[in-house]
C-alpha positions as CSV (number, residue, x, y, z in Angstrom):
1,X,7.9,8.1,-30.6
2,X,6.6,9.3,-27.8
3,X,2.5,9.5,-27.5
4,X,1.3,13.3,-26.6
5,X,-1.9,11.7,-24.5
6,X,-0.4,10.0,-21.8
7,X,-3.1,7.1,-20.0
8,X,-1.9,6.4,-16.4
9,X,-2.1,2.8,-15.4
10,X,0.0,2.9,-12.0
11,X,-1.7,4.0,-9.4
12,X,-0.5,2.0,-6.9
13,X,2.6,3.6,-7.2
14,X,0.8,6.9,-6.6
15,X,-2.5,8.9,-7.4
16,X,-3.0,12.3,-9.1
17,X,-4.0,14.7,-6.6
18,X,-7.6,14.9,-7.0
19,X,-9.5,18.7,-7.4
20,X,-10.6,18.7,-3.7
21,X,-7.0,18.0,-2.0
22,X,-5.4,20.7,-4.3
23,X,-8.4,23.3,-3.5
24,X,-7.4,22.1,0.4
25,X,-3.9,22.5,-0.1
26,X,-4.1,26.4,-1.7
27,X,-6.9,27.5,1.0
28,X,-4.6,25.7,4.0
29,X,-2.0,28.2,2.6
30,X,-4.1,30.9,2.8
31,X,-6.3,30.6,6.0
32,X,-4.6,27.9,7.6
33,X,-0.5,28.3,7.4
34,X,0.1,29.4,11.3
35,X,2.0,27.2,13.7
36,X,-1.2,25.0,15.2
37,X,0.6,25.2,18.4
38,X,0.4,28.8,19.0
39,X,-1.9,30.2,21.5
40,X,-3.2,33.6,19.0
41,X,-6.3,33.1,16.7
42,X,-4.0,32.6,13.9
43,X,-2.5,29.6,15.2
44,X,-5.9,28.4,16.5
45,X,-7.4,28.7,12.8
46,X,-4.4,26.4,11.8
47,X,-5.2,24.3,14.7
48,X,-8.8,23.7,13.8
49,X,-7.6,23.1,10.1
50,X,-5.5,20.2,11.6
51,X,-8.3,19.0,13.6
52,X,-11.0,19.0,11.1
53,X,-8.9,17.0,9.1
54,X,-8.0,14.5,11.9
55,X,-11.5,13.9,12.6
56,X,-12.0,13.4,8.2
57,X,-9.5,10.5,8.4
58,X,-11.1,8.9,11.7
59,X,-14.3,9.2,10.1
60,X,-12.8,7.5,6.5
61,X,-11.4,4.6,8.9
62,X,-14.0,4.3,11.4
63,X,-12.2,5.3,14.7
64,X,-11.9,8.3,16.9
65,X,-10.2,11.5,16.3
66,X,-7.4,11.0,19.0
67,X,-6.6,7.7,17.8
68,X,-5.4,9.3,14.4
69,X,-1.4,9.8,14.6
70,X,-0.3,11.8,11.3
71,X,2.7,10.9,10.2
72,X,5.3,11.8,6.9
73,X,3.8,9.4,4.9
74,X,2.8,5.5,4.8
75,X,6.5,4.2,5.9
76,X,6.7,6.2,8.6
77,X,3.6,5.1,10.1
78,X,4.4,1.5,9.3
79,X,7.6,2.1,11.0
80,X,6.3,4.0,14.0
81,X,3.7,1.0,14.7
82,X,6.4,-2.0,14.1
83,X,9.1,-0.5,16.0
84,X,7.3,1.5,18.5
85,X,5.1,-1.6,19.9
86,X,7.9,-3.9,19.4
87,X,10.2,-1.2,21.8
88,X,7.1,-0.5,24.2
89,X,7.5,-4.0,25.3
90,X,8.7,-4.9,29.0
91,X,9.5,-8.6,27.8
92,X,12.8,-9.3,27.4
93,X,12.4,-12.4,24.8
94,X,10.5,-10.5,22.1
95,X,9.0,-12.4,18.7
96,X,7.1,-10.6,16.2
97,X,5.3,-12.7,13.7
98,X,4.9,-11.0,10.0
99,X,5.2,-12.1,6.2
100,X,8.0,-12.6,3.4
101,X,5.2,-10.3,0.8
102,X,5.1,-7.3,2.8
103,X,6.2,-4.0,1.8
104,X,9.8,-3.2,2.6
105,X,8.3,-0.6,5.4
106,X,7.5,-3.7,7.0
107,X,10.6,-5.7,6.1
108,X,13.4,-3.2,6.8
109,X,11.7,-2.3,10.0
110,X,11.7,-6.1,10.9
111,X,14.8,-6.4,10.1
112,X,16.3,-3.8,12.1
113,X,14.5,-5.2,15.1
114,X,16.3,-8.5,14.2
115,X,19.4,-6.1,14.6
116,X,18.1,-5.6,18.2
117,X,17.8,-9.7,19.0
118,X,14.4,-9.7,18.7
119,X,13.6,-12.6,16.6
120,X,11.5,-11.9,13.8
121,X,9.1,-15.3,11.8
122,X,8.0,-14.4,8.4
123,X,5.3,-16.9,6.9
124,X,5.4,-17.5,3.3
125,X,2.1,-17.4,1.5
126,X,0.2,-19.7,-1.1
127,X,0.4,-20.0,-4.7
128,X,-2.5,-17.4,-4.5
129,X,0.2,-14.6,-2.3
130,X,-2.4,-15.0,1.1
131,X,-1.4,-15.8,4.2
132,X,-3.2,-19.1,5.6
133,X,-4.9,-18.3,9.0
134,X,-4.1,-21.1,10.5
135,X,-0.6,-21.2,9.7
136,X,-0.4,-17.8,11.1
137,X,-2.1,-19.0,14.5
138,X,0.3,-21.6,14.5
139,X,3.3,-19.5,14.7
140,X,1.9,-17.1,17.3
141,X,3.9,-17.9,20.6
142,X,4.1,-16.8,24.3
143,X,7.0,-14.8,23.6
144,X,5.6,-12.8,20.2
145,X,4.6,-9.2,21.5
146,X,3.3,-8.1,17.2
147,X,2.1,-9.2,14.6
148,X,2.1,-7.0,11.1
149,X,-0.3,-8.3,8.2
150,X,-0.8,-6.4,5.0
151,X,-4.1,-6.1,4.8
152,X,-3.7,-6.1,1.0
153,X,-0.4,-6.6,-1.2
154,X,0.9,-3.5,-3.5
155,X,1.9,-6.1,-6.1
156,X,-0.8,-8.6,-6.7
157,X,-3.8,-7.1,-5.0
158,X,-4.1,-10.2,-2.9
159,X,-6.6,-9.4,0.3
160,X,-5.6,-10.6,3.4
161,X,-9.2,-11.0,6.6
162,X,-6.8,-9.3,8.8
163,X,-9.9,-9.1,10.9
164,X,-9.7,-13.1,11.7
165,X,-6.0,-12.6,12.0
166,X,-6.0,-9.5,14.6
167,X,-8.8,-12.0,16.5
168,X,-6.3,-14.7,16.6
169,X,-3.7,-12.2,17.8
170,X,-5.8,-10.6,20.3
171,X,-6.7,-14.0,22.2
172,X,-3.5,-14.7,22.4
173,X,-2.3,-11.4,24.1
174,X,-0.6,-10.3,20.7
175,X,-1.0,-6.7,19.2
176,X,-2.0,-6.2,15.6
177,X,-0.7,-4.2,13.0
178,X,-1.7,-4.1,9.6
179,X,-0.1,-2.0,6.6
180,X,-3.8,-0.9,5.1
181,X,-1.9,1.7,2.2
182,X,-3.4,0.3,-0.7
183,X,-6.5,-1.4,0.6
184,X,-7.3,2.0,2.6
185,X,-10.3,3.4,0.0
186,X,-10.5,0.5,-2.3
187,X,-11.8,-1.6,0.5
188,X,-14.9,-0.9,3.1
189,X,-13.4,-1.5,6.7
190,X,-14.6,0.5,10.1
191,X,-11.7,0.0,12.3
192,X,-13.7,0.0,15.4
193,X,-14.8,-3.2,14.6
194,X,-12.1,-5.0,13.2
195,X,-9.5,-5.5,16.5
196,X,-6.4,-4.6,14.9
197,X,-4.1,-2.0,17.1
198,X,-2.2,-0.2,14.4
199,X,-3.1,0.6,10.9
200,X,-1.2,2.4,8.5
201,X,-1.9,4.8,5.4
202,X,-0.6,6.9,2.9
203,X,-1.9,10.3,1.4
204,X,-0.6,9.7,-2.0
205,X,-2.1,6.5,-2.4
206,X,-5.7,8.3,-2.0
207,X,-5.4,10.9,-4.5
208,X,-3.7,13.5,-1.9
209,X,0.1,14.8,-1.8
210,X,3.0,13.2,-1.1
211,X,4.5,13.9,2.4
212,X,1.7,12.8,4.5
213,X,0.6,9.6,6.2
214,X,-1.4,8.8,9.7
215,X,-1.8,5.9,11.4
216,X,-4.3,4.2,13.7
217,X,-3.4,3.7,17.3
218,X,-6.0,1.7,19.3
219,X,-6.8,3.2,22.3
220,X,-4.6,2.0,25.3
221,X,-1.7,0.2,23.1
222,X,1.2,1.1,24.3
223,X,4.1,2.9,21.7
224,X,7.4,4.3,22.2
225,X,7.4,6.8,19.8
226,X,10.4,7.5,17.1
227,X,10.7,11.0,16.7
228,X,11.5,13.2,20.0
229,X,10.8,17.1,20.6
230,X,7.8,18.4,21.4
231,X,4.3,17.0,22.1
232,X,2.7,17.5,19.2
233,X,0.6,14.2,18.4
234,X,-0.3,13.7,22.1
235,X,3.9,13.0,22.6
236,X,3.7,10.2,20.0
237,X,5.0,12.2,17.0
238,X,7.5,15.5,17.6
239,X,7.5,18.3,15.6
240,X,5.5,20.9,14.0
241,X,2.5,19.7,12.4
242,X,2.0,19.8,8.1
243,X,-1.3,21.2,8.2
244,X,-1.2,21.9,4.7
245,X,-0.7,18.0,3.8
246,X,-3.1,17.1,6.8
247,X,-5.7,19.0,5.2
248,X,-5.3,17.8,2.0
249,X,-5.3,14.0,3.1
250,X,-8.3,14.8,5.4
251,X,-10.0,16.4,1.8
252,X,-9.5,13.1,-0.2
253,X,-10.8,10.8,2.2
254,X,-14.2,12.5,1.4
255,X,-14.2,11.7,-2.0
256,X,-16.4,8.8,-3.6
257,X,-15.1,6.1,-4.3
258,X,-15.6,4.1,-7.7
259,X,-15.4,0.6,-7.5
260,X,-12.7,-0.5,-10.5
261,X,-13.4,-4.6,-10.6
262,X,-15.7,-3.9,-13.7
263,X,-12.4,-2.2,-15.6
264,X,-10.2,-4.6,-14.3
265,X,-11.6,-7.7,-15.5
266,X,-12.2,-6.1,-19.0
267,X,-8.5,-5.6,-19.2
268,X,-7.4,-8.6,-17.3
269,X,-9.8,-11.0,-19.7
270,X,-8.7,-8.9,-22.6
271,X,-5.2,-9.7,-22.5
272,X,-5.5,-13.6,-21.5
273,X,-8.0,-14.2,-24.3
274,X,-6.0,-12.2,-27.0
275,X,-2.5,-13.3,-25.9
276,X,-1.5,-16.3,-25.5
277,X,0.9,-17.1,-22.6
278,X,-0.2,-15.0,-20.0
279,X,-1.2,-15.6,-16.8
280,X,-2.8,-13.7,-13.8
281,X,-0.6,-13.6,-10.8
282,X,-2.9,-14.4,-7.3
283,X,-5.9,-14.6,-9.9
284,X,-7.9,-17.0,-7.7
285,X,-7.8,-14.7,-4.5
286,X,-9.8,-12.2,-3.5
287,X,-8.1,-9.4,-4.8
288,X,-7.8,-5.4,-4.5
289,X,-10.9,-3.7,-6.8
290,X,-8.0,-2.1,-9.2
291,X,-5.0,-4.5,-9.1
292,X,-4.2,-6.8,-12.0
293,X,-0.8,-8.7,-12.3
294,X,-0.2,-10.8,-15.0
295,X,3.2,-12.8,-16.2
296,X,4.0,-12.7,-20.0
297,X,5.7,-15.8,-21.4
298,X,8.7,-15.1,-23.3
299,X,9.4,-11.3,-22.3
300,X,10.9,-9.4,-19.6
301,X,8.6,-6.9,-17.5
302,X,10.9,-3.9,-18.1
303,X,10.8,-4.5,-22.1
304,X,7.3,-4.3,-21.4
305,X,6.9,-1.3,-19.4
306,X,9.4,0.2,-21.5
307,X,7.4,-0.4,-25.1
308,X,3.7,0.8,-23.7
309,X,5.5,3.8,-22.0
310,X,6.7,4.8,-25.9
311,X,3.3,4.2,-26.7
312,X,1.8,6.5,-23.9
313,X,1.0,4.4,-21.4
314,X,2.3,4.1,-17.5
315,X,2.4,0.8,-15.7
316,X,4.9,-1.0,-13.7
317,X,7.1,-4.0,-13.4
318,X,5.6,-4.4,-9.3
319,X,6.6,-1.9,-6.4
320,X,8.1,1.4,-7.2
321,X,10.3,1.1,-4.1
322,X,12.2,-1.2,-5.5
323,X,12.1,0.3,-9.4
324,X,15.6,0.1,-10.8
325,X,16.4,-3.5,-8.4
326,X,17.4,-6.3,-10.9
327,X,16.4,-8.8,-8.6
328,X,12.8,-10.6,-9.4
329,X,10.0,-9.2,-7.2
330,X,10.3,-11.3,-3.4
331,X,6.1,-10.9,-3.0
332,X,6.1,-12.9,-6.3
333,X,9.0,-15.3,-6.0
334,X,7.7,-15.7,-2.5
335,X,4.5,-17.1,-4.0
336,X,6.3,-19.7,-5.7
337,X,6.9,-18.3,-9.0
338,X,10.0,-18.9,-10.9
339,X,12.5,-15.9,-11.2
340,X,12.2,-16.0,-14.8
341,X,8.2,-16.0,-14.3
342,X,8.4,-13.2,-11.8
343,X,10.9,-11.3,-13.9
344,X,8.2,-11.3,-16.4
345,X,5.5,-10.2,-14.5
346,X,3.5,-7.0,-14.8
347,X,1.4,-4.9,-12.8
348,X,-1.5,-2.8,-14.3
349,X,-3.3,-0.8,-11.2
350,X,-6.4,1.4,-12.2
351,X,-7.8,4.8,-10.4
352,X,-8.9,8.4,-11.1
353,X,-9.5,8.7,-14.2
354,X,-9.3,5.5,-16.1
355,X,-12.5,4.9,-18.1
356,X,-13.6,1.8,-20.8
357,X,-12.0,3.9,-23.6
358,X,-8.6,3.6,-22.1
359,X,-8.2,0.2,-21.0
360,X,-9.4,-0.5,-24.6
361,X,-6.7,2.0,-25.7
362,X,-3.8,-0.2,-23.5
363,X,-5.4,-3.8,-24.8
364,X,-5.1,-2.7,-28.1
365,X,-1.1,-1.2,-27.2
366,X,-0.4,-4.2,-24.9
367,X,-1.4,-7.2,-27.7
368,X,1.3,-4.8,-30.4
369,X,3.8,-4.7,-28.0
370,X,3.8,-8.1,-27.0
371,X,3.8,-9.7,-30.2
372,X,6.7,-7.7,-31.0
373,X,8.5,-8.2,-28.2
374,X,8.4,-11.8,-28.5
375,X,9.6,-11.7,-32.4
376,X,12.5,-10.3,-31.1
377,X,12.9,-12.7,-28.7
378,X,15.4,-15.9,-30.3
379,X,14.7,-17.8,-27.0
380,X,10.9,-17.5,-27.4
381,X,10.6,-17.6,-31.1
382,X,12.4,-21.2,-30.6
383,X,10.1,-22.8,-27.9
384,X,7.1,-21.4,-29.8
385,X,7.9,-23.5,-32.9
């Protein structure tokens, strides 16, 4: 049966659209829904709608306005800094340097430079899902023109110092990218002072619409840019701009923050000390604030997800990207876990909204679950005896 209260536990998958980016959406519609490229006052109103919310995000970030690229959403910004750097390159004998636990904006753009003979490294990480710095240095050569980072993974939390990495990169002559969706508001960074080139985000990942993305561009690097037309964006992105979504995005950045580590661990110590068999996935590194992923001896993640969403509650087996893939999670098998281990992994992510009360609510819903899923299981109820 299904529960009429439903408790959200997937944010990393997306946000609910906070009060102050809906209000910014409606009065964008109202004031604001002229072509910002037009000369009249009504275009200029939309114009300084854009603007104000440009100069929101640069703020959130810790750059300049004009360094602020808005984009369709977090892929296209990961794919405008991958490919555009990568195709902004005079060299002939191009490398990029990257990681088998990024998200598929990453990958697929990688690979389809691989499509183009550029070669393409990606490092595998440790046990704990980070990249080790030195390994990365290592792999840096004369011939790679980017390097792309997460600066934290969608799946396990798992926080990459991409500032470290982007020095190595830098004093090597390398440009920096770094795919900053989910760390972007549950971490503190100032991109001023961090050296990377490129970072990307996503609106609906910070409690704004879907639609919408932007991405850093460090003043002077060099990108060819993806989508051709006009010169909206300073000629790096074509097109008529959304101000609507701009403004909504540039709304949510200015929202506090709450920091999630205190309901995370509740949970996270909850279900290790009332089930047994379960284990935290990157649980000794320094991880995302709201991100808890945890295998579950003797179950699949999808019977999992499946029995607390009867029960009212949302989570998810990993990336929603890849929801409805039968093949184990590649951040996680990357990390050395067993397919069986990483098809049994899942992830519980924490936002707006989520209070003491509820993660009680899904302890109490998760142990059930669990212990019923596992009677059912003839291959579990065997090794248990």
């Amino acid at each position: 049966m299904f529960s009429a209260t439903r408790l959200y536990f997937d944010h990393n998958a997306t946000t609910p659209i906070a009060p102050v980016a809906r209000e910014a959406v409606l009065g964008s519609m109202d004031e604001a829904w002229a072509n910002p490229s037009s000369l009249h006052q009504d275009g200029q109103r939309a114009r300084q709608c854009f603007e104000q919310a440009r100069a929101r995000v640069a703020a959130f970030l810790g750059c300049t306005p004009k360094e602020i690229v808005f984009t369709g959403g977090g892929t296209e910004a990961a794919n405008l800094a991958v490919l555009g750097a990568v195709r902004a390159s005079a060299r002939q004998d191009r490398h990029v340097l990257t990681t088998a636990i990024e998200h598929p904006a990453v990958l697929e753009a990688c690979a389809q430079l691989e499509r183009e003979g550029v070669a393409v490294t990606y490092l595998q990480p440790t046990r704990q899902g980070v990249i080790d710095p030195e390994q990365f240095r290592r792999h840096l050569k004369k011939t790679t023109v980017l390097a792309s980072v997460m600066h934290a993974n969608n799946e396990t939390g798992a926080v990459h110092g991409i500032a470290a990495l982007a020095a190595m990169a830098r004093e090597a002559g390398v440009l920096f990218h770094s795919d900053g969706v989910q760390a972007a508001g549950k971490l503190r960074l100032s991109l001023a002072g961090a050296g990377v080139d490129f970072y990307s985000i996503s609106a609906h990942k910070l409690n704004a619409p879907k639609g919408c993305g932007a991405l850093y561009i460090r003043s002077g690097a060099a990108l060819t840019p993806m989508i051709h037309g006009g010169r909206q964006e300073r000629g790096r992105r074509a097109g008529t701009e959304s101000v609507t979504l701009a403004a909504a995005l540039g709304a949510a950045v200015t929202m506090e923050r709450a920091d999630w580590t205190p309901l995370r661990d509740r949970l996270e110590q909850g279900l290790v000390s009332r089930i047994p068999g379960v284990r935290v996935n990157a649980g000794q590194a320094a991880r995302l604030p709201n991100t808890s992923n945890l295998a579950f001896d003797g179950i699949t993640a999808e019977s999992l997800v499946i029995a607390l969403d009867l029960r009212g509650f949302a989570v998810s087996t990993g990336a929603a990207c890849s929801s409805g893939s039968v093949e184990p999670s590649h951040v996680l098998l990357a990390m050395g876990l067993t397919p069986e281990q990483a098809r049994s992994s899942v992830r519980f992510s924490l936002g707006l909204g989520n209070t003491v009360e509820q993660v009680d609510l899904l302890l109490e819903a998760a142990v059930e679950a669990v212990a019923r899923l596992r009677r059912l299981s003839p291959a579990y109820s065997e090794a248990a005896r």
